[in-house]
Rosetta silent file (secondary structure, phi, psi, omega in degrees, C-alpha in Angstrom):
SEQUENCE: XXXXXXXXXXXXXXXXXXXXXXXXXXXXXXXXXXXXXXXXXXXXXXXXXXXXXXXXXXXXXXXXXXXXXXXXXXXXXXXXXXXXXXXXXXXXXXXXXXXXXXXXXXXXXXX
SCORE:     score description
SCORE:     0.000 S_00000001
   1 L     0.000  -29.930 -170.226   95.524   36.195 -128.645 S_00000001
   2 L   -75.597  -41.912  173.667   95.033   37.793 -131.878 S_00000001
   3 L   -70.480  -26.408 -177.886   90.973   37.175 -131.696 S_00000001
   4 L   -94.292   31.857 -174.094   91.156   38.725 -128.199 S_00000001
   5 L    68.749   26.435  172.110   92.358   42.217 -130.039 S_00000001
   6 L   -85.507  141.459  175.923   95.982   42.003 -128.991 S_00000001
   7 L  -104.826 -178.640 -126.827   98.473   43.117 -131.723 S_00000001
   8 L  -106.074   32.254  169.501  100.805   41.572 -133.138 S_00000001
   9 H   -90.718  -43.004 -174.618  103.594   43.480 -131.240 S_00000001
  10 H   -67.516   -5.624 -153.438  102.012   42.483 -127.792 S_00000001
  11 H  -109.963  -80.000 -146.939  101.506   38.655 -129.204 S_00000001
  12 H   -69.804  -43.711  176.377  105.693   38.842 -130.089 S_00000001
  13 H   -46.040  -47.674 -138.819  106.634   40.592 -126.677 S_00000001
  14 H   -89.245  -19.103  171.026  104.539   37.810 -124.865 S_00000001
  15 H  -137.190   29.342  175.765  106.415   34.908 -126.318 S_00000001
  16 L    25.952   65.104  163.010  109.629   36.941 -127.129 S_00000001
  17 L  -119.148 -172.707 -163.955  109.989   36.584 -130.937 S_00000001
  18 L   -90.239  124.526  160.445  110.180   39.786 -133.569 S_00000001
  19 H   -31.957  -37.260 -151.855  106.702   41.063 -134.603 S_00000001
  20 H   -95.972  -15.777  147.624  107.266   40.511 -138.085 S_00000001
  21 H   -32.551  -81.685 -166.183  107.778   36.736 -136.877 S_00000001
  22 H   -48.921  -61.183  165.523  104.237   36.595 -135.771 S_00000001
  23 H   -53.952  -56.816  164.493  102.892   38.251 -138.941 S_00000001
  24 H   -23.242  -47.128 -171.833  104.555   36.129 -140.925 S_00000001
  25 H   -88.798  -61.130 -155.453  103.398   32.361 -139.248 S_00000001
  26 H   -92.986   21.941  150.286   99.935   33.700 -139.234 S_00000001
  27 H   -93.611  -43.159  165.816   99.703   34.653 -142.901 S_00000001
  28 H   -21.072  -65.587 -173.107  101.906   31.610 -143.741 S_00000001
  29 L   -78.924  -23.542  177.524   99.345   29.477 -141.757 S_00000001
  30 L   -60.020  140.084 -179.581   95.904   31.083 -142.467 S_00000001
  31 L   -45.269  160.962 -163.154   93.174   29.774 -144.633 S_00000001
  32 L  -111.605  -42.302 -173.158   93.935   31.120 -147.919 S_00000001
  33 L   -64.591  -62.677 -167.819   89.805   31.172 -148.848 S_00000001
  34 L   -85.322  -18.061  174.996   88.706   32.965 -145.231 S_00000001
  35 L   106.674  -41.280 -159.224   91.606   34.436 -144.461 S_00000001
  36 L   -85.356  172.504 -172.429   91.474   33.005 -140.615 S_00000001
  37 L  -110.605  126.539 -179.808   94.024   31.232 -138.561 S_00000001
  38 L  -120.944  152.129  178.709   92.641   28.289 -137.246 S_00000001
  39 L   -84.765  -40.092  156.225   95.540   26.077 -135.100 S_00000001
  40 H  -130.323   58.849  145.070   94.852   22.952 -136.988 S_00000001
  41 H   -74.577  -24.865  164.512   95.211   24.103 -140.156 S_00000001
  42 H   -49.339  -80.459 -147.493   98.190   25.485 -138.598 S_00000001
  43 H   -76.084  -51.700  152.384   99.482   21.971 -137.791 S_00000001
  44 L   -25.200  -38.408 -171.444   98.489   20.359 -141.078 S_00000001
  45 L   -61.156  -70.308  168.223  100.309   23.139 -142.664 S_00000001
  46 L   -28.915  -38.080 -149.600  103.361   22.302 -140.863 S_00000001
  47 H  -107.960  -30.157  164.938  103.663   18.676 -141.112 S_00000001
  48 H   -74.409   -6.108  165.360  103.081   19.518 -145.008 S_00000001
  49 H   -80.117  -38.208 -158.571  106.405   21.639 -145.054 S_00000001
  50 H   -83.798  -57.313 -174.575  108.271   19.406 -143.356 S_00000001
  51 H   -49.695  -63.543 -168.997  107.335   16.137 -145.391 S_00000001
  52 L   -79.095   23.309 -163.544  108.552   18.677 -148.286 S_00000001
  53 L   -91.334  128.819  162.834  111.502   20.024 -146.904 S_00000001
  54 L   -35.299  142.841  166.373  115.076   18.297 -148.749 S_00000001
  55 L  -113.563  165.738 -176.461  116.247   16.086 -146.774 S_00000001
  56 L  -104.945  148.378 -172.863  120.047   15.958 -145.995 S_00000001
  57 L   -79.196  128.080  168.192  122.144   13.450 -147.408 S_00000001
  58 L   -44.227  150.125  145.783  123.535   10.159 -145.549 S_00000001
  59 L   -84.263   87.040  178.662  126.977    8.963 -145.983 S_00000001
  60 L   -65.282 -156.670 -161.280  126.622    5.952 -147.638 S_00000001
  61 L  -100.251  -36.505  165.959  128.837    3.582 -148.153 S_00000001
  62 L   -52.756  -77.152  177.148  129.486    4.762 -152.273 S_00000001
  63 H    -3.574  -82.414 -155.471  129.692    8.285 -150.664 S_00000001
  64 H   -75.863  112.508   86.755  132.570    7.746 -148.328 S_00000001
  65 H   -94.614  -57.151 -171.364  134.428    5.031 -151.011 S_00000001
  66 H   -54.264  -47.737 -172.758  133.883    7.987 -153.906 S_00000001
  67 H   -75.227  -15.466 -145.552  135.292   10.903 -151.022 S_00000001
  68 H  -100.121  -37.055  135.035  138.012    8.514 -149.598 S_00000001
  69 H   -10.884  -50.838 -177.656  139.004    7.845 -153.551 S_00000001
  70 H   -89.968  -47.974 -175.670  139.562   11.329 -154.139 S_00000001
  71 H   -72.337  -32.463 -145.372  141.462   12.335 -150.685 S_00000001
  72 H   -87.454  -24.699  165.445  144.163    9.244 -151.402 S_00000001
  73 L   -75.145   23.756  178.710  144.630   10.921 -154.806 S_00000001
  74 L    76.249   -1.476 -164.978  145.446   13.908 -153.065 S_00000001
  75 L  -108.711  137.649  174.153  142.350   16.518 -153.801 S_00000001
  76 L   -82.948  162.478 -173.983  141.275   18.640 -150.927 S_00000001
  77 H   -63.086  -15.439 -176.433  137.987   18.299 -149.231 S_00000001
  78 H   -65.712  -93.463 -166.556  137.192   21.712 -151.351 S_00000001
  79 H   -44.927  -26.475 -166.031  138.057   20.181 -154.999 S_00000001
  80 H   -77.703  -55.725  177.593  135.896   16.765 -153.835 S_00000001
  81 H   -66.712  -33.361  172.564  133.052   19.039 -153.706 S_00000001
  82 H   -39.292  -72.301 -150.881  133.724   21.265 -156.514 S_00000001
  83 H   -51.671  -38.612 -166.856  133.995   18.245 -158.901 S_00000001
  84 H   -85.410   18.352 -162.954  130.755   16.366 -157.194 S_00000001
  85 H   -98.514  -48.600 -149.252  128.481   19.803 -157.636 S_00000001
  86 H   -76.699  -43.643 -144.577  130.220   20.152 -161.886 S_00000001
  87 L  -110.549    7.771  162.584  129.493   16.318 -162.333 S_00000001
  88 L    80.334   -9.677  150.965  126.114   16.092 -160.369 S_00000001
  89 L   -66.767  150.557 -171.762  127.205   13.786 -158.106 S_00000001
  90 L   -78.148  130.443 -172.964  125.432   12.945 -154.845 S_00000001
  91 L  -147.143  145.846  177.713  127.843   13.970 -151.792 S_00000001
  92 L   -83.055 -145.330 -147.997  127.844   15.266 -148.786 S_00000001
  93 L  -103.061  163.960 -171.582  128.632   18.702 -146.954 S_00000001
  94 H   -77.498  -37.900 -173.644  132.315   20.144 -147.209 S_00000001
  95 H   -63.220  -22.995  165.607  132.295   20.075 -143.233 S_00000001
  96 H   -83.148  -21.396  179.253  131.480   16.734 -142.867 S_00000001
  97 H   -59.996  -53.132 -167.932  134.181   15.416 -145.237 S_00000001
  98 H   -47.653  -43.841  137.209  136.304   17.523 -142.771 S_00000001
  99 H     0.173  -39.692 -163.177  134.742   16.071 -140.114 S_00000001
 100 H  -119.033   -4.965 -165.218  135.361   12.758 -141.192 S_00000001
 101 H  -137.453  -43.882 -168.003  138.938   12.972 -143.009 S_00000001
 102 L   134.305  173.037  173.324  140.561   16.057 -142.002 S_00000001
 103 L   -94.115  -29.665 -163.489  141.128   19.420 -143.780 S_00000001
 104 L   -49.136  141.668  140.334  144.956   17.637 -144.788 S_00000001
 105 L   -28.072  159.382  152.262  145.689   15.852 -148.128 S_00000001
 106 L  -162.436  134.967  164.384  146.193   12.315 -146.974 S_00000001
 107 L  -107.218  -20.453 -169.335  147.354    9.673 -148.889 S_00000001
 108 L  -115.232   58.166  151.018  148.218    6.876 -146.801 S_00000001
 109 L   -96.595  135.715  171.874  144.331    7.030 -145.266 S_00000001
 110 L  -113.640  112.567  169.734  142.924    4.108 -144.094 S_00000001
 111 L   -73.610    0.000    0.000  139.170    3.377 -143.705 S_00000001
């Protein structure tokens, strides 16, 4: 659309994102030497963000032993993260421990 002189307000009405969307993805995506947006260079682009994107962490099986450790000894799902962010341990999100154990202290949990 953009090679047939449409700007890039008429290009965001037409698929109903924010202009400054549209500028964005096509400088993001554009050859960096010519300048132009070719689509797959686009797609190449893409597939290279993604491959480099974090990935989110599993609950392994060490995970939940290390959070379920921690809850029987009483520490909120809050302090479990605190301490594995100070000590560099790998752990997952505070919503999934809630998710999986509760916001509550528990001592007498069984896994």
């Amino acid at each position: 659309m953009q090679k047939q002189g449409s700007s890039f307000t008429e290009i965001a009405k037409s698929i109903g994102v924010h202009k400054s969307a549209i500028s964005r993805k096509l400088q993001q995506n554009s050859d960096q030497r010519s300048g132009a947006y070719q689509v797959d260079l686009a797609q190449k682009k893409y597939y290279q963000r993604q491959a480099n994107k974090p990935k989110s962490i599993r609950l392994t099986q060490e995970i939940r032993d290390f959070i379920t450790q921690w809850i029987k000894q009483d520490y909120s799902p809050e302090q479990i993260i605190s301490y594995s962010k100070i000590y560099y341990i790998l752990c997952v999100s505070l919503k999934r421990i809630i998710n999986l154990f509760g916001k509550k202290k528990r001592k007498d949990l069984v896994i």
